[in-house]
C-alpha positions as CSV (number, residue, x, y, z in Angstrom):
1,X,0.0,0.0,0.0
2,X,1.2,3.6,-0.9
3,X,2.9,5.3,1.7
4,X,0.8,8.4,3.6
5,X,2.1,11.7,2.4
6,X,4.2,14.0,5.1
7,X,3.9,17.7,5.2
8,X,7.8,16.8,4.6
9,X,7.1,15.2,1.5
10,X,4.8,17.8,0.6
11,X,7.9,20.2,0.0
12,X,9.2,18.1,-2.5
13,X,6.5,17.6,-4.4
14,X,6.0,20.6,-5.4
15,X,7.8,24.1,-5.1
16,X,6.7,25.1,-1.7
17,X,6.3,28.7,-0.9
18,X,9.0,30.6,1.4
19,X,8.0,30.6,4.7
20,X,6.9,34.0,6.1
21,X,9.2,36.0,8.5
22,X,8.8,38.9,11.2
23,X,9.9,42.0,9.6
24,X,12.7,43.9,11.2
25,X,15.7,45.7,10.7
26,X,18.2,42.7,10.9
27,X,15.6,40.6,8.6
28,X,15.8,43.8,6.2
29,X,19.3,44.1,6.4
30,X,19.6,40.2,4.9
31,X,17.0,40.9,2.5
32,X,19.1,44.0,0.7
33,X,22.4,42.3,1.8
34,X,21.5,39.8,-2.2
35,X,21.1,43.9,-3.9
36,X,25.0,43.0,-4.1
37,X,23.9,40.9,-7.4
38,X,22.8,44.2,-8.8
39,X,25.6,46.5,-7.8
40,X,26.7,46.1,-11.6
41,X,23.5,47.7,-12.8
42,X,23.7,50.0,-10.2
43,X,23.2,53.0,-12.2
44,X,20.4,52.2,-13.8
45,X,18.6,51.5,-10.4
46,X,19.3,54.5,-9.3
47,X,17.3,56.2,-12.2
48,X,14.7,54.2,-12.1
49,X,14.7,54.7,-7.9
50,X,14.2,58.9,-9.4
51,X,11.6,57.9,-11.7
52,X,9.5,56.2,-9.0
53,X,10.2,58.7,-6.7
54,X,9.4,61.6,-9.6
55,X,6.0,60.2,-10.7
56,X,5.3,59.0,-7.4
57,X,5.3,62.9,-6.0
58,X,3.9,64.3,-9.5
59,X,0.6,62.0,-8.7
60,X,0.1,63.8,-5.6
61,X,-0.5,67.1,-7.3
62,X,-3.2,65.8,-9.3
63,X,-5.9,65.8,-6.8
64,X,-4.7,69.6,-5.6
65,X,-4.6,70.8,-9.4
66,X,-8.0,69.1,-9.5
67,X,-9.1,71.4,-6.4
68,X,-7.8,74.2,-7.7
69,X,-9.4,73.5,-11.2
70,X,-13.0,73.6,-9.4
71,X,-12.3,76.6,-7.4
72,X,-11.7,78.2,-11.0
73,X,-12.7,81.8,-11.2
74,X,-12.1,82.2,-15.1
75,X,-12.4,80.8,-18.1
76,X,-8.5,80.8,-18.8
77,X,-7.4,80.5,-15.2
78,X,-9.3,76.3,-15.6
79,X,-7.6,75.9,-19.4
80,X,-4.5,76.3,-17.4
81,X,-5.0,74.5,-14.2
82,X,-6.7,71.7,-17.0
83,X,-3.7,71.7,-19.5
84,X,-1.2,71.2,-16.3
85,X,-3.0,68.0,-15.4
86,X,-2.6,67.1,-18.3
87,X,1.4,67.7,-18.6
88,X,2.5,66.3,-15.5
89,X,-0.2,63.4,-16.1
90,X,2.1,63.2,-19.4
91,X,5.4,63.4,-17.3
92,X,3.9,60.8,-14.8
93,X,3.5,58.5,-17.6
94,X,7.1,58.5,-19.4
95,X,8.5,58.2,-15.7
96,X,6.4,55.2,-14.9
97,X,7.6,53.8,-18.4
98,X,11.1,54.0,-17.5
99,X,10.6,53.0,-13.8
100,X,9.1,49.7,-14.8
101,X,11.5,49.4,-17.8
102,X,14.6,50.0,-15.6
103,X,13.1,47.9,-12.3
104,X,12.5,44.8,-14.6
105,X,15.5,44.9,-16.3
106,X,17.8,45.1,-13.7
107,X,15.9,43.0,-11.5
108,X,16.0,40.3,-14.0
109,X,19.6,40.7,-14.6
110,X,20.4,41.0,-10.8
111,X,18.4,37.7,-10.1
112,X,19.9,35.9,-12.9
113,X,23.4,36.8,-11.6
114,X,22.4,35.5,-8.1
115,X,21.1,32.4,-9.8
116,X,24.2,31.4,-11.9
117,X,26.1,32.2,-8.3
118,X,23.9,30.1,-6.7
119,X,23.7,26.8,-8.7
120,X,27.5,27.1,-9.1
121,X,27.8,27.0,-5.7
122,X,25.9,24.1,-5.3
123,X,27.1,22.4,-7.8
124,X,30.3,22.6,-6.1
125,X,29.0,21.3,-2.7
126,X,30.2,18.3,-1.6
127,X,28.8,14.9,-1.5
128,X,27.7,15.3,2.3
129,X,25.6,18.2,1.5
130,X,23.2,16.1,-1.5
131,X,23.8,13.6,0.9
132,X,21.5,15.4,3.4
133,X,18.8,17.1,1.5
134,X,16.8,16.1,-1.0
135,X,16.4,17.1,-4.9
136,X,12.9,18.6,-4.4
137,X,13.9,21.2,-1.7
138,X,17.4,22.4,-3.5
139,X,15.0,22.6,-6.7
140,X,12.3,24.4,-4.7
141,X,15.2,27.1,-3.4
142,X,16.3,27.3,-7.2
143,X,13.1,28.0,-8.2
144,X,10.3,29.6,-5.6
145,X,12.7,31.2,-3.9
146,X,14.5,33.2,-6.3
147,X,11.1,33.8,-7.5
148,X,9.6,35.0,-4.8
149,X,12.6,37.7,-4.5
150,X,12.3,37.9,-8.0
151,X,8.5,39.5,-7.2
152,X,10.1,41.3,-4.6
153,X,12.8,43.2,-6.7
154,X,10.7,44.0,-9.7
155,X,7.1,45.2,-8.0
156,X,7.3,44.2,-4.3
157,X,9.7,46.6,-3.1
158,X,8.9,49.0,-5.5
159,X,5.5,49.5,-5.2
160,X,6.1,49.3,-1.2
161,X,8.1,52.8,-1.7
162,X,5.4,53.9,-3.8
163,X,2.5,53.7,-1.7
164,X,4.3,54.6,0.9
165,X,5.1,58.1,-0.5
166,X,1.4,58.6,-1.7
167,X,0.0,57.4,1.8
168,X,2.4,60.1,3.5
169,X,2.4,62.1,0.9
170,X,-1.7,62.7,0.8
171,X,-2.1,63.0,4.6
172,X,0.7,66.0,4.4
173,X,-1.8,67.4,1.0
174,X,-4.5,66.9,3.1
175,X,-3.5,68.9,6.4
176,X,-2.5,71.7,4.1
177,X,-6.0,71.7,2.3
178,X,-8.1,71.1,6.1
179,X,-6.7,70.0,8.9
180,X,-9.6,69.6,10.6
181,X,-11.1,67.2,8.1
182,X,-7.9,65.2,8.2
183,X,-8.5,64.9,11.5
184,X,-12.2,63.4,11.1
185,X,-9.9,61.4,8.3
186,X,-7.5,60.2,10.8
187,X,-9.6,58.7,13.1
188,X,-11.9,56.8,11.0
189,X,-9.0,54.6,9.2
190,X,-6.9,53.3,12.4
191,X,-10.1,50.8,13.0
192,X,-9.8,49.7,9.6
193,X,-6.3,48.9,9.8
194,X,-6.5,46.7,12.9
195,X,-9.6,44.8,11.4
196,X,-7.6,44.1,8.6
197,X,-5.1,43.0,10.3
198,X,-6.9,40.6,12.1
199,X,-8.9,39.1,9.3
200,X,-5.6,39.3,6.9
201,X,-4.4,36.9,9.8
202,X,-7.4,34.4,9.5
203,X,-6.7,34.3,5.5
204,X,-2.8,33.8,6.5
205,X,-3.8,30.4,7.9
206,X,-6.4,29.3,5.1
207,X,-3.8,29.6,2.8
208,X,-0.6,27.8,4.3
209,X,-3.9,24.9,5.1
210,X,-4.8,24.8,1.5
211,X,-0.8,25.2,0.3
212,X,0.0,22.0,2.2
213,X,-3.1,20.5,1.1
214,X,-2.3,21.4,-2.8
215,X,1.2,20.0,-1.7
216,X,0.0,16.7,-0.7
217,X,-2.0,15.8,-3.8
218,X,1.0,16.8,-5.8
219,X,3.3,14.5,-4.2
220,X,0.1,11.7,-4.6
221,X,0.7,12.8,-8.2
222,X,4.0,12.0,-8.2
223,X,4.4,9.0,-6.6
224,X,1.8,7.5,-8.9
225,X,3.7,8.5,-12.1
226,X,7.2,7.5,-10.5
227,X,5.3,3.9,-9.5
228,X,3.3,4.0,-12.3
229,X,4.6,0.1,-13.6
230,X,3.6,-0.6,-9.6
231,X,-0.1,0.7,-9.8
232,X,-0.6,-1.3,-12.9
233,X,1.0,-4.5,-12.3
234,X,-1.2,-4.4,-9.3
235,X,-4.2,-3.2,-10.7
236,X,-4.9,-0.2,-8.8
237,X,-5.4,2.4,-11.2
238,X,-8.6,3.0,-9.0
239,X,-7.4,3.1,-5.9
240,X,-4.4,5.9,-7.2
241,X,-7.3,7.7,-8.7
242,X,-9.6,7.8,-5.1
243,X,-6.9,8.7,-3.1
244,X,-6.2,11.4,-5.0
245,X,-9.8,12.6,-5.2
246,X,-9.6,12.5,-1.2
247,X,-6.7,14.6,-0.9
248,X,-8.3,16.7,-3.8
249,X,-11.6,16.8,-1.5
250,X,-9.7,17.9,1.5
251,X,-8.0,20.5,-0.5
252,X,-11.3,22.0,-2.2
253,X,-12.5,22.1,1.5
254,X,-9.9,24.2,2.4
255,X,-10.0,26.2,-0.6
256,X,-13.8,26.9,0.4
257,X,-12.8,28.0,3.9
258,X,-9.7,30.3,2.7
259,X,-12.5,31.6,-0.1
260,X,-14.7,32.7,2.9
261,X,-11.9,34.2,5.1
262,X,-10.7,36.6,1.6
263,X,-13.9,37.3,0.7
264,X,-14.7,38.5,4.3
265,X,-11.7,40.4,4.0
266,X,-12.5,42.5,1.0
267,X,-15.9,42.9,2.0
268,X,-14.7,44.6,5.8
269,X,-12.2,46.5,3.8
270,X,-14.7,48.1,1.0
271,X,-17.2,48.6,3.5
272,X,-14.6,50.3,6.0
273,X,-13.0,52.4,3.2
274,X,-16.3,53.4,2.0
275,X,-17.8,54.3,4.8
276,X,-14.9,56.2,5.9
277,X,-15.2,58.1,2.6
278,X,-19.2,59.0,3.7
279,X,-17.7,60.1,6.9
280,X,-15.3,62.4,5.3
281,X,-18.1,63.7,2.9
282,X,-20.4,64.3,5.1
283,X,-18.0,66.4,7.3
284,X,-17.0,68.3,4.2
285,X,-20.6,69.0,3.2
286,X,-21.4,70.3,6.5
287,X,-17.8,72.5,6.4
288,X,-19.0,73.8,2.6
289,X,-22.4,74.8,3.7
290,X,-20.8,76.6,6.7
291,X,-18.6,78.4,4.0
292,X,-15.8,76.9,6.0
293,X,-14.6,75.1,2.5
294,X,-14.7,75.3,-1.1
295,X,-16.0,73.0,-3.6
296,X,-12.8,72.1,-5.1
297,X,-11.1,71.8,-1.5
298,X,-13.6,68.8,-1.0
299,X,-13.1,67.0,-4.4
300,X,-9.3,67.3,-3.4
301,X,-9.5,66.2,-0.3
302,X,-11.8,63.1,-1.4
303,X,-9.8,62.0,-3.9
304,X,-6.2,61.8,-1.3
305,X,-9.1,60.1,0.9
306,X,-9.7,57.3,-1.9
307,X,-5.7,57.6,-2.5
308,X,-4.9,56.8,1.1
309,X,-7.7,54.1,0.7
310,X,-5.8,51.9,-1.6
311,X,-2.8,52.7,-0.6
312,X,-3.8,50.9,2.8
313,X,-5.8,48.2,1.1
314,X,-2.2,46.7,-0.9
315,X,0.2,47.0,2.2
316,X,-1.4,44.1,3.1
317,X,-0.5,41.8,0.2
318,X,2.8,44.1,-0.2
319,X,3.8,43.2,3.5
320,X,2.7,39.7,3.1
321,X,5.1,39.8,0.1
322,X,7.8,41.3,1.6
323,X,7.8,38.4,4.7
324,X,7.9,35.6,2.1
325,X,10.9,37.7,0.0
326,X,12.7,37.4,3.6
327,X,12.1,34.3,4.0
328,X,13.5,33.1,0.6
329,X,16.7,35.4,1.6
330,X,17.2,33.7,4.3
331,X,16.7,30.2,3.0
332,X,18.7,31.2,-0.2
333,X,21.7,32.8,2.2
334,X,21.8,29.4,4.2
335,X,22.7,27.6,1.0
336,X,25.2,30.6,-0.1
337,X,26.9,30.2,3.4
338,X,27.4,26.5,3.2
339,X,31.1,25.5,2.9
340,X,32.0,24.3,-0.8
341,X,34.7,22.0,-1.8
342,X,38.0,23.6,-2.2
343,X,37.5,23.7,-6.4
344,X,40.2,24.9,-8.7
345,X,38.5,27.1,-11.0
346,X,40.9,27.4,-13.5
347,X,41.2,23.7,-13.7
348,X,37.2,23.4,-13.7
349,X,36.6,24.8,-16.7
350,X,37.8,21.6,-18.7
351,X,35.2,20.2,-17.3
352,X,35.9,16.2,-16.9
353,X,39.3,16.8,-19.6
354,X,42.3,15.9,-18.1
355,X,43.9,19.0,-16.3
356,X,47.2,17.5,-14.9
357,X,50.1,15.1,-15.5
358,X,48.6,12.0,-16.5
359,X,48.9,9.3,-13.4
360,X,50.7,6.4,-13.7
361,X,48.3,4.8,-11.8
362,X,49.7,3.6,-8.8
363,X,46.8,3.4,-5.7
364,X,47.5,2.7,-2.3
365,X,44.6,2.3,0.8
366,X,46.6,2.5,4.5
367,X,44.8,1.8,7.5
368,X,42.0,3.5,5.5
369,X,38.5,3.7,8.3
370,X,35.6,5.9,7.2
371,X,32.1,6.4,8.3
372,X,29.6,8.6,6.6
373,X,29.6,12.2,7.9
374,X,25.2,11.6,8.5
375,X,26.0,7.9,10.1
376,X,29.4,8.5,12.3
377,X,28.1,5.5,14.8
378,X,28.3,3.0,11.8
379,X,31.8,2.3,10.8
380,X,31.8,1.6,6.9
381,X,35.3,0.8,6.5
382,X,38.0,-0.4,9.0
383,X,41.8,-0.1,8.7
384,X,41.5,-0.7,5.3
385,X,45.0,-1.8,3.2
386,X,45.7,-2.7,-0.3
387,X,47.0,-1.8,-3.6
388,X,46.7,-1.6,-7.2
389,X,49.6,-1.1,-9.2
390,X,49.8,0.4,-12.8
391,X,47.6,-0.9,-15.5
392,X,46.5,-3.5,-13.0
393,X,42.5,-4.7,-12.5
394,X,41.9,-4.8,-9.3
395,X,38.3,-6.3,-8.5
396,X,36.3,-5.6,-5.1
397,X,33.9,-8.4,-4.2
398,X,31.9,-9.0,-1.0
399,X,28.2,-8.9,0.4
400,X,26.2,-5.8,0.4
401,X,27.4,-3.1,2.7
402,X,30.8,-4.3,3.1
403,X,32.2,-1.1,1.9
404,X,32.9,-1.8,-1.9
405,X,31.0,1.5,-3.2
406,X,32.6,3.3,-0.6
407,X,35.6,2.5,-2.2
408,X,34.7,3.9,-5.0
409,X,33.5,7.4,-3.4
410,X,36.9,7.6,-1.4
411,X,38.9,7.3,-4.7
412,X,36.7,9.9,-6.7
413,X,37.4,12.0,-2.5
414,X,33.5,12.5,-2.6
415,X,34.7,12.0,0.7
416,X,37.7,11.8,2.9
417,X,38.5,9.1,5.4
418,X,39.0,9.8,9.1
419,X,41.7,8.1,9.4
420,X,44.6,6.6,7.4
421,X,45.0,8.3,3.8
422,X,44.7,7.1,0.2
423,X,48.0,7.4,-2.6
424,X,47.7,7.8,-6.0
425,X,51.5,7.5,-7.8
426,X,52.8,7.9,-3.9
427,X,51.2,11.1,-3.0
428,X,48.5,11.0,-0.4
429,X,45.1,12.3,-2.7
430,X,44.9,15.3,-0.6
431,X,47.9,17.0,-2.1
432,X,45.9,17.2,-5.3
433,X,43.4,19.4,-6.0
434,X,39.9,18.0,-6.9
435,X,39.9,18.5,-10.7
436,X,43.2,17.8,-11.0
437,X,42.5,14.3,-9.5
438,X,38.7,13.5,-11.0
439,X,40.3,14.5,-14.1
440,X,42.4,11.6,-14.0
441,X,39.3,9.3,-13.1
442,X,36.3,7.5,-15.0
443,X,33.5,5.6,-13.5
444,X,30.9,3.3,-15.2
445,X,28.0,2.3,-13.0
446,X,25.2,0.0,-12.9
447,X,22.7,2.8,-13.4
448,X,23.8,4.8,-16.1
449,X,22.3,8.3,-15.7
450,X,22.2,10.3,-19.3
451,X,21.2,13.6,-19.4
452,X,17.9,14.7,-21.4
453,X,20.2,15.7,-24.7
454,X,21.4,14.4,-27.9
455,X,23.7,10.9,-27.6
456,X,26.2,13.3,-28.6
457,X,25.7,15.2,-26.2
458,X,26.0,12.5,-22.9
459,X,29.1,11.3,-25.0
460,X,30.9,14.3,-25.2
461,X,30.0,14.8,-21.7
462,X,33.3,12.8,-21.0
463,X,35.5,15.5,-22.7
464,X,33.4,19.0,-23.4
465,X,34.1,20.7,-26.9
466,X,35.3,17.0,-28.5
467,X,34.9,17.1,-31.9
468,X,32.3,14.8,-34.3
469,X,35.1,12.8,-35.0
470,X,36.3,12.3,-31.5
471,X,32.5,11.3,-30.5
472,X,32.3,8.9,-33.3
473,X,36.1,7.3,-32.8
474,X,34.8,6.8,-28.9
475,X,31.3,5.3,-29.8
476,X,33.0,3.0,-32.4
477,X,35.3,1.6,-29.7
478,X,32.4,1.5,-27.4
479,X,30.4,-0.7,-29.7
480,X,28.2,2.1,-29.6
481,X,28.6,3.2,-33.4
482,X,26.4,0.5,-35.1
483,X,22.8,1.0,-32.5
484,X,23.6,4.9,-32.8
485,X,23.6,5.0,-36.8
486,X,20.2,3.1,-36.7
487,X,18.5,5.9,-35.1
488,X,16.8,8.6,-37.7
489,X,19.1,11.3,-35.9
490,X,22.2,9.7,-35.3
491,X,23.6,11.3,-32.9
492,X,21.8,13.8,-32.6
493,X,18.8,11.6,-30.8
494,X,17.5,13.1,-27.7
495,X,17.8,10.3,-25.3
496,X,14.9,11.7,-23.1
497,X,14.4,12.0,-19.4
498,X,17.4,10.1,-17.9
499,X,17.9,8.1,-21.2
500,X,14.5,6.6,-21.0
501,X,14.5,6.2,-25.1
502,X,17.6,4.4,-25.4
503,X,17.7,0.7,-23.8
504,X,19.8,0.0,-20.7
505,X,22.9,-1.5,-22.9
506,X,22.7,1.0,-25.2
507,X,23.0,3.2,-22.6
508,X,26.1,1.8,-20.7
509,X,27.9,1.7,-24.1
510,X,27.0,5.5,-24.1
511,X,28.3,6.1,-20.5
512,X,32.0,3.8,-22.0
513,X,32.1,5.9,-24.9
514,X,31.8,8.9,-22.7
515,X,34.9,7.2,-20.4
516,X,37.0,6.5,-23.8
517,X,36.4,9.7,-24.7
518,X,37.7,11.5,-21.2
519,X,40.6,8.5,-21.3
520,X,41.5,8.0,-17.4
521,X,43.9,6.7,-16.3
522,X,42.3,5.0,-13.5
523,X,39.0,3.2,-14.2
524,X,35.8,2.6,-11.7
525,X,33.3,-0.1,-13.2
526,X,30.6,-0.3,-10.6
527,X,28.3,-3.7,-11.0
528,X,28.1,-1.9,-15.0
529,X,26.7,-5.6,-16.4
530,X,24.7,-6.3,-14.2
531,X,21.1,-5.5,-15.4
532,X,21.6,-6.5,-18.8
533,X,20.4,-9.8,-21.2
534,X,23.6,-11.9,-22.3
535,X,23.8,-10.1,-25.8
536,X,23.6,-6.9,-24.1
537,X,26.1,-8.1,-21.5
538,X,28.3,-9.3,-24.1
539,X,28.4,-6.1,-26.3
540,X,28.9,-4.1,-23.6
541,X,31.9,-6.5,-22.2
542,X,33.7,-6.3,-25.2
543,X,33.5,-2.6,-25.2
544,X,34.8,-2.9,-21.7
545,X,37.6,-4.6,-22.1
546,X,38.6,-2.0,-24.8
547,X,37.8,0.5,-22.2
548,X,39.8,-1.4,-19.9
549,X,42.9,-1.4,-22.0
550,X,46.0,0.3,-19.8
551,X,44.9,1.7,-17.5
552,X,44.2,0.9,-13.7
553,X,40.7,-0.4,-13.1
554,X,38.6,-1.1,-10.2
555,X,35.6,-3.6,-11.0
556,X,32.9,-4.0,-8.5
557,X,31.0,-7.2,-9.0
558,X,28.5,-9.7,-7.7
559,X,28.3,-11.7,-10.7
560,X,31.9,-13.9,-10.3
561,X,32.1,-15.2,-13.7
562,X,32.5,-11.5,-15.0
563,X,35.9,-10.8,-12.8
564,X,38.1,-13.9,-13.3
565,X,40.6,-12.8,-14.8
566,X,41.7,-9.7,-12.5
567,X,44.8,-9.4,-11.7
568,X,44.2,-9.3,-8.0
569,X,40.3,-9.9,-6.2
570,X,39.9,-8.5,-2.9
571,X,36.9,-10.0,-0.7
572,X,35.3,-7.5,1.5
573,X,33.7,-8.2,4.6
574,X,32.4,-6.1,6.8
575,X,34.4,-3.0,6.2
576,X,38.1,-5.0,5.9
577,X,39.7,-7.1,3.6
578,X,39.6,-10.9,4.3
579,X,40.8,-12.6,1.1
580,X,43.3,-11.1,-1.9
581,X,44.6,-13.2,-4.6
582,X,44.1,-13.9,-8.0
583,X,40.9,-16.2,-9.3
584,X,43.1,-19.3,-9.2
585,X,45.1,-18.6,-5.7
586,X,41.9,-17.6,-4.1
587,X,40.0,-20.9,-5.5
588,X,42.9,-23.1,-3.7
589,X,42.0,-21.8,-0.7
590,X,40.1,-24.6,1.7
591,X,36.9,-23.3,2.8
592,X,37.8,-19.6,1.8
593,X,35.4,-17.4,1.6
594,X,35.8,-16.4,-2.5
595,X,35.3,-20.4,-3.0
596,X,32.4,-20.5,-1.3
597,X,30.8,-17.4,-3.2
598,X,31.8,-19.2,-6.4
599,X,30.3,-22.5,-5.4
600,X,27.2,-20.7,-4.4
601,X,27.0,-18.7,-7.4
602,X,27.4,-21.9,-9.2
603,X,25.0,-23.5,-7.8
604,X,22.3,-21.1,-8.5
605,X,23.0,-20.1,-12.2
606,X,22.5,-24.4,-12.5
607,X,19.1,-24.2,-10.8
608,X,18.3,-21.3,-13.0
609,X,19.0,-22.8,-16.3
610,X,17.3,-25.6,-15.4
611,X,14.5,-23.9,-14.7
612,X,14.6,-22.4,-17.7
613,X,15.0,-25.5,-19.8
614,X,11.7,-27.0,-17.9
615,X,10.3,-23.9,-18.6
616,X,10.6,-24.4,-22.3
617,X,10.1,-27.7,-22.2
């Protein structure tokens, strides 16, 4: 039966929204701490900062031009007051242009510079780090949070300043037209505010319900589609289908009682704004009959009233906006702060190429012990020693979980040990930097992961900027060429999602034309027959052993028959070594354990083929 869904797994189904966090000075100070990714464009936000700033104040003469326009005397003195609305309405315009041009344009360029810094940082995290989150979440930062302060950049923040200068700006109009209107004004909109306030809370909480509700049936979603050969074998198309519609009931529910708590809200806030408008009118009519006001002085005055009105009525999705934009600062500086791997830049930009000396390919473990930095209590590997000399295949054999992949993570220094050190040509790894020892490196595992490009693409993925010619000369030795010329596209396919159009031999012969094509000088073949048919299995061995051709290779197996003739096998147990030798020295060993895996293995691949006889019999 399917799992339940966890508000944990919620996240990574779907891009969750920031969280929302208390606004102060130190949470503002983070915030505008990322404008660092638009210092470049600097002067541009300054102009556009003037050209909010400039329309910003321009509308606020419109309502006293307006008054003044009423309280007219002449025919010519109204043509002018008319025809100056109409200028700095003009003016207003062409700096609103150019505030939104110049806003979106550098916010767009800002936030792209913050997200190339971003996933280059995390792409230079180390294995630890992807070792403790998952996927969903670093795509969720990636994505809804440099959104959300992408909202915040472009209209958030600006239109924050904006109302802010009309709501101050209006009340200081307002004083100047009647002060004591502005105070009947004054005291009508505080109880607005607060009511607000407190509903704005109620639809705070309907909407993180019906977020984690929408979040729940996502990950529903996609479990089914990431099970989907599950559900069917089983049969429960049905029962995938009503468990959605019951997360999808629970979420409409909640949409119903979040619909109730925003419609309550508008309906408070248009009857509060409005009736504080009747107040106001009603004071000024009884001002205007007294002769105590003009005309024009009221239709001022009312319109800074409707102005103040709506400047109120966004705060509340502005400063709802502006917690979330904090929130995604903070989330997004968390990831900036985290300590990367010492990476060589200038050595990184060959990408997998070889950036030093080539290796001779020498490897040495002493009195290697590790344990996973999220497991210390379980020790993985202990005192660990062996070799591999030059050109040499060295195979790793043992049970599951006696340290053989760990092996292979230590040699690629995913991760270090905590004690003892590894040598490559007699130098312990750490005195090379990163690239320049990955460079020298090339691993083929079991699942082969292609990316969603061309074949040529994945291939050249071994050596970026190889030519046609390079690609082809790899795949040919790869036994690659032949399936890849079949296709319509050559190589040019698109292998789809994780190589899902391309079979799983054809795509380990991709991921050995990919190692050919970096040419390593020390090899890593993880379990990479396996999964495969025999004629699969025997295509890709014979590209293997090409691939295998000088250089220093580490094969981790299960399947015996594919690994005797290594130079030296090492059985693991536990986390040490308990047997070395070669096939034959290991075989004359009474009751040792590499003959009794071999015996066992024997055993079962005679029950199996007569199984499969009966069967066609």
């Amino acid at each position: 039966m399917p799992r339940q869904s966890s508000s944990a797994d919620s996240e990574t189904a779907s891009p969750a929204l920031p969280p929302k966090v208390k606004v102060t000075r130190e949470t503002l100070g983070q915030m505008f701490s990322l404008y660092f990714y638009l210092r470049p464009y600097r002067g541009q936000l300054s102009t556009g900062l003037f050209m909010l700033i400039g329309s910003s104040i321009l509308g606020l003469f419109f309502p006293l031009l307006a008054r003044d326009l009423i309280n007219s005397t002449s025919h010519g003195q109204a043509f002018r007051f008319a025809a100056l609305m109409v200028v700095i309405l003009l003016v207003q315009a062409v700096m609103s242009y150019f505030q939104s041009l110049l806003f979106n344009t550098v916010g767009e360029y800002g936030l792209s510079n913050l997200r190339r810094a971003l996933f280059g940082h995390l792409t230079e995290m180390p294995m630890t780090f992807f070792g403790q989150r998952q996927v969903g979440e670093l795509t969720s930062r990636m994505f809804a949070d440099l959104t959300q302060l992408q909202d915040a950049f472009i209209m958030a923040i600006p239109q924050f300043l904006r109302q802010s200068i009309i709501l101050l700006g209006s009340i200081g109009m307002m004083i100047f037209i009647s002060p004591r209107l502005t105070g009947v004004m004054l005291t009508c909109f505080p109880p607005t505010i607060i009511g607000a306030i407190l509903i704005g809370r109620l639809v705070g909480k309907r909407s993180r319900v019906t977020q984690d509700e929408l979040a729940q049936s996502a990950n529903i979603v996609a479990e089914a589609f990431q099970g989907i050969a599950n559900v069917k074998a089983f049969c429960n198309e049905l029962f995938e289908q009503k468990r959605y519609e019951t997360r999808l009931a629970a979420f409409l529910q909640s949409v119903r009682h979040g619909a109730k708590a925003r419609a309550a809200l508008v309906a408070f806030i248009i009857f509060a704004i409005f009736t504080a408008i009747t107040i106001v009118l009603w004071y000024g009519t009884t001002l205007l009959l007294d002769g105590k006001l003009q005309h024009g002085d009221l239709l001022g005055f009312t319109i800074y009233t409707i102005f103040i009105g709506g400047s109120i009525g966004s705060f509340a999705d502005l400063y709802s906006n502006l917690q979330r934009s904090i929130g995604a600062t903070q989330r997004v500086r968390e990831l900036l702060a985290e300590p990367a791997e010492k990476f060589d830049h200038q050595a990184g930009r060959s990408g997998g190429a070889l950036t030093a000396p080539r290796f001779r390919g020498d490897v040495r473990f002493e009195e290697v012990t590790f344990a996973y930095p999220s497991r210390p209590e379980s020790v993985v590997l202990k005192h660990l020693n062996f070799s591999a000399q030059e050109g040499k295949v060295v195979a790793l054999v043992g049970p599951s979980g006696s340290g053989k992949s760990t092996i292979a993570s230590l040699l690629l220094r995913f991760y270090d040990p905590q004690q003892g050190r590894i040598l490559f040509d007699g130098r312990p790894a750490t005195d090379y930097g990163l690239h320049e020892l990955r460079s020298q490196m090339a691993l083929v595992p079991q699942e082969v992961l292609l990316f969603g490009g061309s074949i040529a693409e994945n291939i050249a993925y071994g050596k970026p900027g190889a030519s046609q010619a390079e690609i082809e000369a790899a795949s040919r030795r790869a036994n690659a060429h032949e399936f890849i010329a079949q296709f319509p596209e050559g190589y040019q396919t698109l292998v789809g999602e994780r190589g899902i159009k391309v079979s799983g031999g054809q795509r380990q012969r991709i991921a050995i034309a990919r190692a050919l094509l970096k040419d390593p000088s020390i090899l890593i073949l993880d379990e990479a027959t396996s999964a495969l048919d025999a004629e699969s299995e025997r295509l890709v061995q014979q590209a293997l052993d090409e691939l295998m051709k000088g250089r220093t290779c580490f094969v981790i197996a299960h399947r015996l028959s594919t690994i005797r003739n290594a130079d030296s096998i090492i059985i693991l147990r536990d986390g040490a070594v308990r047997e070395t030798g070669s096939h034959d020295e290991l075989m004359n060993i009474p009751d040792g354990a590499y003959r009794r895996m071999v015996d066992l293995q024997h055993g079962a691949n005679i029950l199996t083929e007569e199984a499969e006889v009966a069967a066609v019999s």
